[in-house]
N, CA, C and O atoms as a GROMACS GRO file, in nm:
protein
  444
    1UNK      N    1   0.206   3.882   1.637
    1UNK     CA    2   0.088   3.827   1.699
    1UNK      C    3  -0.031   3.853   1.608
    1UNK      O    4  -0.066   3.968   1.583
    2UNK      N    5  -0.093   3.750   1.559
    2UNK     CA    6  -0.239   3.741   1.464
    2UNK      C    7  -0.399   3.730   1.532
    2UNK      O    8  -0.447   3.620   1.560
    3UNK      N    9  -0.463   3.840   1.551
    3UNK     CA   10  -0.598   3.869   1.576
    3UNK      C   11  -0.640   3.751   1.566
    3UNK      O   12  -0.570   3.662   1.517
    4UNK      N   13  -0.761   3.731   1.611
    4UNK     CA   14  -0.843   3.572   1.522
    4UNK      C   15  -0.957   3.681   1.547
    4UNK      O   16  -0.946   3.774   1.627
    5UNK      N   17  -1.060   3.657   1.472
    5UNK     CA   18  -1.206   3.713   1.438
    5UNK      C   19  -1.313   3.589   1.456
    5UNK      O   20  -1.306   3.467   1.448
    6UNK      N   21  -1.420   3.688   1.485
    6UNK     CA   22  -1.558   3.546   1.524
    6UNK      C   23  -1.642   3.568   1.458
    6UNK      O   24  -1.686   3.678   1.490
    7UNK      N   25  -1.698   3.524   1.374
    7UNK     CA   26  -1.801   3.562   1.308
    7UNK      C   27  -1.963   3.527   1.361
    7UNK      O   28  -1.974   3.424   1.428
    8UNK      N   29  -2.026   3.567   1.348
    8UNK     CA   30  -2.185   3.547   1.457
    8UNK      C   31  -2.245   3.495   1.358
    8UNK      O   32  -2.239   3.560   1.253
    9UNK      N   33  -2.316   3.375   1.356
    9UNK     CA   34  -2.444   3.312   1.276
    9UNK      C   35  -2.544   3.373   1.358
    9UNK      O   36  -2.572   3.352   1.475
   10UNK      N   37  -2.603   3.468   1.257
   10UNK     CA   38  -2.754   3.508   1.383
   10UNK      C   39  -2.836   3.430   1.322
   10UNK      O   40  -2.946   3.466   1.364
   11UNK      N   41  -2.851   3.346   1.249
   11UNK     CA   42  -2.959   3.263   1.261
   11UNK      C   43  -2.963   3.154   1.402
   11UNK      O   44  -3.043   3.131   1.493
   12UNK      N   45  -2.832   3.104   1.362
   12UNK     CA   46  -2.799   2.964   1.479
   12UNK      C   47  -2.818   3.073   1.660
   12UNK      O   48  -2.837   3.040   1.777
   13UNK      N   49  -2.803   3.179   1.601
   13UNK     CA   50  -2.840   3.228   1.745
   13UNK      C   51  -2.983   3.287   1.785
   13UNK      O   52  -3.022   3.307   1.900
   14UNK      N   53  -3.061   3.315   1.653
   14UNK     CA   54  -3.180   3.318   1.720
   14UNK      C   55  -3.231   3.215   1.746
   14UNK      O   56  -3.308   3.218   1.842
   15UNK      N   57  -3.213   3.087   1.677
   15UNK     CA   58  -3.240   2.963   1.657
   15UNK      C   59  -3.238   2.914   1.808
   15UNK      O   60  -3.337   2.866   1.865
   16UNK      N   61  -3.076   2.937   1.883
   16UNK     CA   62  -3.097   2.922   2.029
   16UNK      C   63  -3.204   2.942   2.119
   16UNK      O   64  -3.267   2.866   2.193
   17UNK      N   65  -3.210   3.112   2.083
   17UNK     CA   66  -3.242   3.165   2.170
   17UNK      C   67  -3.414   3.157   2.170
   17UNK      O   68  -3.487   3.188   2.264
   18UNK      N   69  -3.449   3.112   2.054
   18UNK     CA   70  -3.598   3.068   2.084
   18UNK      C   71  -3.639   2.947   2.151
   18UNK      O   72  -3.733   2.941   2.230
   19UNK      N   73  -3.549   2.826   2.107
   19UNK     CA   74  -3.533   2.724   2.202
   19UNK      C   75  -3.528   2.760   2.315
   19UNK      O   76  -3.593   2.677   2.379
   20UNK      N   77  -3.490   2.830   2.378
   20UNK     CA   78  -3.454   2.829   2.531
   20UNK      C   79  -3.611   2.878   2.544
   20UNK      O   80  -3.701   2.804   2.583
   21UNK      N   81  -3.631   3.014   2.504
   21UNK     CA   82  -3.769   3.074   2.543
   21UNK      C   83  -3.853   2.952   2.540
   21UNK      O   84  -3.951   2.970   2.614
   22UNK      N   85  -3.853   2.851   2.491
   22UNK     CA   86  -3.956   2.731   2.429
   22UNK      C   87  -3.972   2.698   2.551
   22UNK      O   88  -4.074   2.691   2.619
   23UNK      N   89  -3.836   2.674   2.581
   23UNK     CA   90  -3.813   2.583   2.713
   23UNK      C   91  -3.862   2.613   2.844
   23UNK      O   92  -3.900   2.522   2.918
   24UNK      N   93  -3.865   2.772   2.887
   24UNK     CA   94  -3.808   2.852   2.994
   24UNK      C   95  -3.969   2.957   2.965
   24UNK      O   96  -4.043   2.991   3.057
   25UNK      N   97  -3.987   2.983   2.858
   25UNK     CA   98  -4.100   3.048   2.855
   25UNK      C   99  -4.291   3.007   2.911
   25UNK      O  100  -4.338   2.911   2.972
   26UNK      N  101  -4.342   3.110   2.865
   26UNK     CA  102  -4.501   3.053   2.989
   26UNK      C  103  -4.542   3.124   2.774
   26UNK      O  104  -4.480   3.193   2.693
   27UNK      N  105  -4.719   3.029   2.774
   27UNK     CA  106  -4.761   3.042   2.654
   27UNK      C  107  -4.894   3.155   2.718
   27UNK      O  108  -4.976   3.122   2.804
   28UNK      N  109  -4.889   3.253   2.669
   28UNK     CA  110  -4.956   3.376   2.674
   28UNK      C  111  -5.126   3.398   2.541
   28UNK      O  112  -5.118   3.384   2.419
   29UNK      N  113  -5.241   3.428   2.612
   29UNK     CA  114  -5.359   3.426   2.518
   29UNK      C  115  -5.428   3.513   2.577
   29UNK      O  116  -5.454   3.507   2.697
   30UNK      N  117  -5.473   3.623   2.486
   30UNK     CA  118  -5.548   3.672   2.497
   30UNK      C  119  -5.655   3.727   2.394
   30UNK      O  120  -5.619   3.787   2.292
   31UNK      N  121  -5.777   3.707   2.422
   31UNK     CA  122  -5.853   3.686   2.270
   31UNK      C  123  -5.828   3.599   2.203
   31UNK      O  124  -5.808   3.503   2.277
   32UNK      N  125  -5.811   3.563   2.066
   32UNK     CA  126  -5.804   3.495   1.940
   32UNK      C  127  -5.641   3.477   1.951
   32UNK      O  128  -5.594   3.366   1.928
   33UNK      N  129  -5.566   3.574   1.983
   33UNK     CA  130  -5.395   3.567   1.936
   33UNK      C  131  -5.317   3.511   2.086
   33UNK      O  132  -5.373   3.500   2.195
   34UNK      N  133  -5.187   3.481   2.056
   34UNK     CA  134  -5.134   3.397   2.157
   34UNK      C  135  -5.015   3.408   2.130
   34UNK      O  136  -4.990   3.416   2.010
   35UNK      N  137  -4.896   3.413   2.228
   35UNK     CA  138  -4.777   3.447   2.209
   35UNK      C  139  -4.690   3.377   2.340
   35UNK      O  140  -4.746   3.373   2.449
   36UNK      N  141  -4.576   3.331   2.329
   36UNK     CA  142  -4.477   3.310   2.365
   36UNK      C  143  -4.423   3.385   2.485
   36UNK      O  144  -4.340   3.466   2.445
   37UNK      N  145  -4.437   3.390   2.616
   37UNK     CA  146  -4.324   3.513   2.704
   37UNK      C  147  -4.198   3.429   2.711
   37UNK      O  148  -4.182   3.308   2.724
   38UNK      N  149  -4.106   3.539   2.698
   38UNK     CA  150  -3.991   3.502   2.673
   38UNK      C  151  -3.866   3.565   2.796
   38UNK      O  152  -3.759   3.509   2.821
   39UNK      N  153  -3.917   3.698   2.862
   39UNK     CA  154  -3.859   3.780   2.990
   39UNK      C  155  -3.977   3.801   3.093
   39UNK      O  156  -4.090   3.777   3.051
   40UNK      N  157  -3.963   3.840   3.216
   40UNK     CA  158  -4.001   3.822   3.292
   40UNK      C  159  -3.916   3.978   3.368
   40UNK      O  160  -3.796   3.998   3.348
   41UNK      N  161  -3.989   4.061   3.439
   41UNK     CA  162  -3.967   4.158   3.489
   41UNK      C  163  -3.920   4.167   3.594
   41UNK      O  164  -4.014   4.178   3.672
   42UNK      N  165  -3.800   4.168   3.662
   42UNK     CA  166  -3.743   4.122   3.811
   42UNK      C  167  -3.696   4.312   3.893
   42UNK      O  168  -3.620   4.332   3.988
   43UNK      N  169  -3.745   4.378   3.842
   43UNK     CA  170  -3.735   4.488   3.891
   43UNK      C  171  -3.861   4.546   4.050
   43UNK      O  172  -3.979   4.532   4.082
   44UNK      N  173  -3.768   4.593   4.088
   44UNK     CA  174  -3.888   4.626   4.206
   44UNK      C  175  -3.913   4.765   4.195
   44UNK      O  176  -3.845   4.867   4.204
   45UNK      N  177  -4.077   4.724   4.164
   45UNK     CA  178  -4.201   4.873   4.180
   45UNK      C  179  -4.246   4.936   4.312
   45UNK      O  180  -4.318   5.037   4.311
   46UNK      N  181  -4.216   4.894   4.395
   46UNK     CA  182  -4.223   4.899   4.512
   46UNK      C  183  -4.308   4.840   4.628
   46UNK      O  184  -4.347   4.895   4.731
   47UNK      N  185  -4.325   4.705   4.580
   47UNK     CA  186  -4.367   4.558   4.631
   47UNK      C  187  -4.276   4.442   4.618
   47UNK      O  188  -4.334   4.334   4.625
   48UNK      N  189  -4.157   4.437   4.601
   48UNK     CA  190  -4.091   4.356   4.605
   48UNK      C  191  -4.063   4.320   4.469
   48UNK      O  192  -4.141   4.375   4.391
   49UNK      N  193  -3.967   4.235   4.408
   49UNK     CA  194  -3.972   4.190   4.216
   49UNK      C  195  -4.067   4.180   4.130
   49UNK      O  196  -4.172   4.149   4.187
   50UNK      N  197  -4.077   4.192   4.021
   50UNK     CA  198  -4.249   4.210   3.927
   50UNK      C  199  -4.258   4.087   3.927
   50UNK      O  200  -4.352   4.042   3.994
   51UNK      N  201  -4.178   4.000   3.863
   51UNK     CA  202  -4.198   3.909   3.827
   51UNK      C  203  -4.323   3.916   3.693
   51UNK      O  204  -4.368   3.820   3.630
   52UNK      N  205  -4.336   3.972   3.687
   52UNK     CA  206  -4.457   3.986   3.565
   52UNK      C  207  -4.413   4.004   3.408
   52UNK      O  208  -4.360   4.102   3.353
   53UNK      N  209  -4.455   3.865   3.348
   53UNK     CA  210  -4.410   3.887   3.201
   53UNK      C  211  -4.383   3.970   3.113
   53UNK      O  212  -4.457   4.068   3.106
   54UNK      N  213  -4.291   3.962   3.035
   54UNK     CA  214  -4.234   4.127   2.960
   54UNK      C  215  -4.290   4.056   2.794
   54UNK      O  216  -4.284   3.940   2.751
   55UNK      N  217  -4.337   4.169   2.740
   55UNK     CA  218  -4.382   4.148   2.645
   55UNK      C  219  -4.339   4.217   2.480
   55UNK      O  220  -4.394   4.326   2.464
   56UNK      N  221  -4.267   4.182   2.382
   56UNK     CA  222  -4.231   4.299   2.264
   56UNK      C  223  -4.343   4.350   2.231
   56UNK      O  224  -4.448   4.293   2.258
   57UNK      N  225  -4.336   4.478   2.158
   57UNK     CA  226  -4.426   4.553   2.070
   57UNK      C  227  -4.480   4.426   1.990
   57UNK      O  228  -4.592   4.401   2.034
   58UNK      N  229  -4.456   4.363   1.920
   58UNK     CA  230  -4.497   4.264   1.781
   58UNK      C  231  -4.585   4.203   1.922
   58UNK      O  232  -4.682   4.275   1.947
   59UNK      N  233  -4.573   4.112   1.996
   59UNK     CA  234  -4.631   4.038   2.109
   59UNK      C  235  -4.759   4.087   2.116
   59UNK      O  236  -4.873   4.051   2.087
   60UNK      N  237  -4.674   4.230   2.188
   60UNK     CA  238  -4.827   4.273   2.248
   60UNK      C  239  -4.946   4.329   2.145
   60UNK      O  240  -5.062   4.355   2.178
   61UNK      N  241  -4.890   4.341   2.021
   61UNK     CA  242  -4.984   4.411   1.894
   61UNK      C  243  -5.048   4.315   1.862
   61UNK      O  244  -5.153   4.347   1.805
   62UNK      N  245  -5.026   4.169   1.879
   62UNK     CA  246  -5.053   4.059   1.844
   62UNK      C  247  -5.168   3.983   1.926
   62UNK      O  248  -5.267   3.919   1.889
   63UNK      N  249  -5.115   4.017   2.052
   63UNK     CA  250  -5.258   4.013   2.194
   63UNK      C  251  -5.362   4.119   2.162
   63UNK      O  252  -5.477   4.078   2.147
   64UNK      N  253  -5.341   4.234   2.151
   64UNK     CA  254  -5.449   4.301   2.152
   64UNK      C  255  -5.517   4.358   2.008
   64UNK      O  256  -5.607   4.441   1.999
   65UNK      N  257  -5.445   4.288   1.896
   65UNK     CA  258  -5.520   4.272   1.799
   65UNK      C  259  -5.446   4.400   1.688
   65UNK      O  260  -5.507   4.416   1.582
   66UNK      N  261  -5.356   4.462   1.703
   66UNK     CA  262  -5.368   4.571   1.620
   66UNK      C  263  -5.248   4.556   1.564
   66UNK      O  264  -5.164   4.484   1.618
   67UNK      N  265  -5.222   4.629   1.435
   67UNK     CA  266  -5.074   4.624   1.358
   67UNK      C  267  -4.954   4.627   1.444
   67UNK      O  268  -4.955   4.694   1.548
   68UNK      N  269  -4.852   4.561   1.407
   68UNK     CA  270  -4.722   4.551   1.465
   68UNK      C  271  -4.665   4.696   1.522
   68UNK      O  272  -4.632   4.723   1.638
   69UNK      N  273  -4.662   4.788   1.399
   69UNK     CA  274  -4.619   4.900   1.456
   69UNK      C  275  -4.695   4.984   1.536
   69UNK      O  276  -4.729   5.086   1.477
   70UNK      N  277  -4.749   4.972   1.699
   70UNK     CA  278  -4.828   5.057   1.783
   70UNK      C  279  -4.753   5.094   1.932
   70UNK      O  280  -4.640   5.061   1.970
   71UNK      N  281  -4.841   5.160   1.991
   71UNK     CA  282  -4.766   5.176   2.132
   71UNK      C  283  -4.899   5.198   2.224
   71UNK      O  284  -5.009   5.232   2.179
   72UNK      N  285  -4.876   5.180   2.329
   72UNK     CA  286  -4.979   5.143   2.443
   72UNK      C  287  -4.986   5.321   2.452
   72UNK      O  288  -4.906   5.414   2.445
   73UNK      N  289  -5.096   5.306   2.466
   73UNK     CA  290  -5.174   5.528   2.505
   73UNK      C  291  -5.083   5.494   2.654
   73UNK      O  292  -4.973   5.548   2.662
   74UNK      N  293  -5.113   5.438   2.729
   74UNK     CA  294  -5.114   5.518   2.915
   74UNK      C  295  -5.070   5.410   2.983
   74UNK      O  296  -5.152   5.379   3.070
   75UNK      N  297  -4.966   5.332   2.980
   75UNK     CA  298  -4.853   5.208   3.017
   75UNK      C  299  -4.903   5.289   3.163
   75UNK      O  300  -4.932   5.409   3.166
   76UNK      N  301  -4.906   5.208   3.270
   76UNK     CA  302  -4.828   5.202   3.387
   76UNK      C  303  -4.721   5.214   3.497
   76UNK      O  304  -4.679   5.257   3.604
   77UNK      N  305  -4.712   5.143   3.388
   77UNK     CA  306  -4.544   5.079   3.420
   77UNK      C  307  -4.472   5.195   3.262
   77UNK      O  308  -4.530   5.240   3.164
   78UNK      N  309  -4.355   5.202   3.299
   78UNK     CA  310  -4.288   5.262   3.143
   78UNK      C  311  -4.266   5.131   3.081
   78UNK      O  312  -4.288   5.026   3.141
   79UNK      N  313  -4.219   5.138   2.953
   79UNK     CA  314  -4.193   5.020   2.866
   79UNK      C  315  -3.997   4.994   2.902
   79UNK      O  316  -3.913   5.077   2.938
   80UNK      N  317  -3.985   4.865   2.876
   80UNK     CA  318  -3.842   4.871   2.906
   80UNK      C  319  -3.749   4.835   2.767
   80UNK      O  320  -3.747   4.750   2.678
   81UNK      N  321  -3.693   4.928   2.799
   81UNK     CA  322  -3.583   4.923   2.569
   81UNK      C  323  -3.504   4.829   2.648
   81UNK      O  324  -3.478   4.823   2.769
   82UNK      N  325  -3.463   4.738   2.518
   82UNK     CA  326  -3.372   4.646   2.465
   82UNK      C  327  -3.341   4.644   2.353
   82UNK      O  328  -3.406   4.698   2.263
   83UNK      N  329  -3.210   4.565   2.337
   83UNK     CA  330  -3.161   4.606   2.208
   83UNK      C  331  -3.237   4.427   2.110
   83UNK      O  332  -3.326   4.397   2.189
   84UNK      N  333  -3.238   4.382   2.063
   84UNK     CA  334  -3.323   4.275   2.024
   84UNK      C  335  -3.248   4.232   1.910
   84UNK      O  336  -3.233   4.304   1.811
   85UNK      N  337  -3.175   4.057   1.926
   85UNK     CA  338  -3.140   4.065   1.746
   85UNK      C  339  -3.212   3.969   1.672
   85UNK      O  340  -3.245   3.856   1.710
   86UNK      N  341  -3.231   4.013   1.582
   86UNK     CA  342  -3.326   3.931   1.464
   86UNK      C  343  -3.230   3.888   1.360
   86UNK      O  344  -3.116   3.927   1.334
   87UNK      N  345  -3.307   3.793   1.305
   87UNK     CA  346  -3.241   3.707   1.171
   87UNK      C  347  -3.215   3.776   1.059
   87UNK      O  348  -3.124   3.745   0.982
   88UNK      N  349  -3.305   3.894   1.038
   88UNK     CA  350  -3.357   3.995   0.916
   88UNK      C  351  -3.245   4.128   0.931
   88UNK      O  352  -3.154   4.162   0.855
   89UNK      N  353  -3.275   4.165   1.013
   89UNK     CA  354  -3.221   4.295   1.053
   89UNK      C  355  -3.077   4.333   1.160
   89UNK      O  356  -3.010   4.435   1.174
   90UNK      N  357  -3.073   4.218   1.212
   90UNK     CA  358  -2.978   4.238   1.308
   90UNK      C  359  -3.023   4.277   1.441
   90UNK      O  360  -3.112   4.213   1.498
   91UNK      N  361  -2.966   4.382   1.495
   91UNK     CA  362  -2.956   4.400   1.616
   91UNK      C  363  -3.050   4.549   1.576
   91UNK      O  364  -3.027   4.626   1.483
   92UNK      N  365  -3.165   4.561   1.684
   92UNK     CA  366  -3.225   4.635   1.676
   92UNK      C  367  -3.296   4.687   1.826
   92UNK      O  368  -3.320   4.613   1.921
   93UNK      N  369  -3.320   4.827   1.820
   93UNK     CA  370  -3.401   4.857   1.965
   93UNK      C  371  -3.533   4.863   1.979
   93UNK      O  372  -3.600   4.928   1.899
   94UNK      N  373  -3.593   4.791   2.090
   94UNK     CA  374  -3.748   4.718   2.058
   94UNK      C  375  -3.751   4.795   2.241
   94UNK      O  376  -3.656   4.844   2.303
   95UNK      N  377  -3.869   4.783   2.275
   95UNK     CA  378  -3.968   4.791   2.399
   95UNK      C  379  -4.036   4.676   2.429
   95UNK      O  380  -4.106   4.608   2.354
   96UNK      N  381  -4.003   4.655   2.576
   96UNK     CA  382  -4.101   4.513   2.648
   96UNK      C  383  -4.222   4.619   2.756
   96UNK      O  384  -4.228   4.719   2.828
   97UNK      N  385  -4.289   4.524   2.709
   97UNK     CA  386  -4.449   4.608   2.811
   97UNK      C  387  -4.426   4.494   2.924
   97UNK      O  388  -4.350   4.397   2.930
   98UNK      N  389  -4.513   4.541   3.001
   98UNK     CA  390  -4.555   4.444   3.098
   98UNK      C  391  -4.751   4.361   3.056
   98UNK      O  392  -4.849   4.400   2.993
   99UNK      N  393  -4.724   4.267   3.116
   99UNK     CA  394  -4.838   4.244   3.061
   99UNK      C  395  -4.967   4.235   3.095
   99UNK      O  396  -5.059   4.182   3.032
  100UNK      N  397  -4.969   4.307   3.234
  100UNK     CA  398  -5.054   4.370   3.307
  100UNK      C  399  -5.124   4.514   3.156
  100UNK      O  400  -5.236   4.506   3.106
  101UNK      N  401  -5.047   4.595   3.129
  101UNK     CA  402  -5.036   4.691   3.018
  101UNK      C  403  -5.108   4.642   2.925
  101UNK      O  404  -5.222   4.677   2.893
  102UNK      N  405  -5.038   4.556   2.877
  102UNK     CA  406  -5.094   4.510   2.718
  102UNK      C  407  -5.254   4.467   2.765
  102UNK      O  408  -5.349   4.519   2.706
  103UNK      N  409  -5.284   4.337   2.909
  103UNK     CA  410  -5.416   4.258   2.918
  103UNK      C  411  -5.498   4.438   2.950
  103UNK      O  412  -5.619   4.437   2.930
  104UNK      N  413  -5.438   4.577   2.996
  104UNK     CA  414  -5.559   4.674   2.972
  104UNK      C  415  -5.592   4.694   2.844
  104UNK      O  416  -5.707   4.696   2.799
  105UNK      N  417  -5.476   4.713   2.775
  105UNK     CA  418  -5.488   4.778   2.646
  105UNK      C  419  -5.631   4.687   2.593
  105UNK      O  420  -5.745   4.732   2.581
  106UNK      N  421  -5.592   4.572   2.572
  106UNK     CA  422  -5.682   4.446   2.516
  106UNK      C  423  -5.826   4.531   2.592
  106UNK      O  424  -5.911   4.598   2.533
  107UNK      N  425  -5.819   4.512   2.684
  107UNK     CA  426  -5.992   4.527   2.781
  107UNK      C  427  -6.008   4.693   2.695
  107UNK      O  428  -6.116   4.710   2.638
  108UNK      N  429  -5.931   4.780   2.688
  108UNK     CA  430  -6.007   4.882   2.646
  108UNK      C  431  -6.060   4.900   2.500
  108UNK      O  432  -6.157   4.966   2.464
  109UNK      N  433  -5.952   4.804   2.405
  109UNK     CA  434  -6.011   4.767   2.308
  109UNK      C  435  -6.128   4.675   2.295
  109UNK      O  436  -6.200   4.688   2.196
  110UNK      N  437  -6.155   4.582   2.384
  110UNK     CA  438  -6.278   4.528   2.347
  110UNK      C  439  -6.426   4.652   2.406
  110UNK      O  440  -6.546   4.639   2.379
  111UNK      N  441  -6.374   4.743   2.475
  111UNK     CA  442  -6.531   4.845   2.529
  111UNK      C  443  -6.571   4.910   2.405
  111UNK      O  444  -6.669   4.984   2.402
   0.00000   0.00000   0.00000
């Protein structure tokens, strides 16, 4: 009996998977920068599902203006890990904010 093997195009699959976000996603602005939501938070805080847009580190650094590599001082909410795959790197572990989080971060950066 002979294995068969699959090989993964992660391009053709991020390629998907941004399409869909295209599709399925809400277009996000705050200030000057603007981004894509792509998840949506279905966990209950204790009001029923968030429903409230999930946002990556790159996203939210991108809304509130500051280098890619940062992290929110005093989240709310905790951040939620995922594993994330990219074209470059592969499969990697990233954090989604909520975007309640990120629109403070933004307000405390503009005081």
């Amino acid at each position: 009996m002979s294995g068969s093997t699959v090989t993964l195009n992660n391009l053709m699959i991020e390629t998907h998977l941004s399409e869909i976000a295209e599709d399925n996603g809400r277009f996000i602005q705050l200030g000057s920068g603007a981004v894509w939501e792509r998840w949506s938070c279905d966990a209950d805080h204790g009001s029923g599902p968030c429903h409230e847009p999930l946002l990556t580190q790159g996203q939210a650094a991108t809304l509130v203006g500051q280098p890619v590599v940062f992290c929110l001082d005093s989240p709310a909410m905790a951040p939620i890990k995922v594993t994330v795959l990219g074209a470059e790197f592969g499969f990697q572990l990233s954090e989604l904010y909520h975007l309640s989080d990120v629109v403070a971060e933004f307000r405390k950066a503009q005081d």
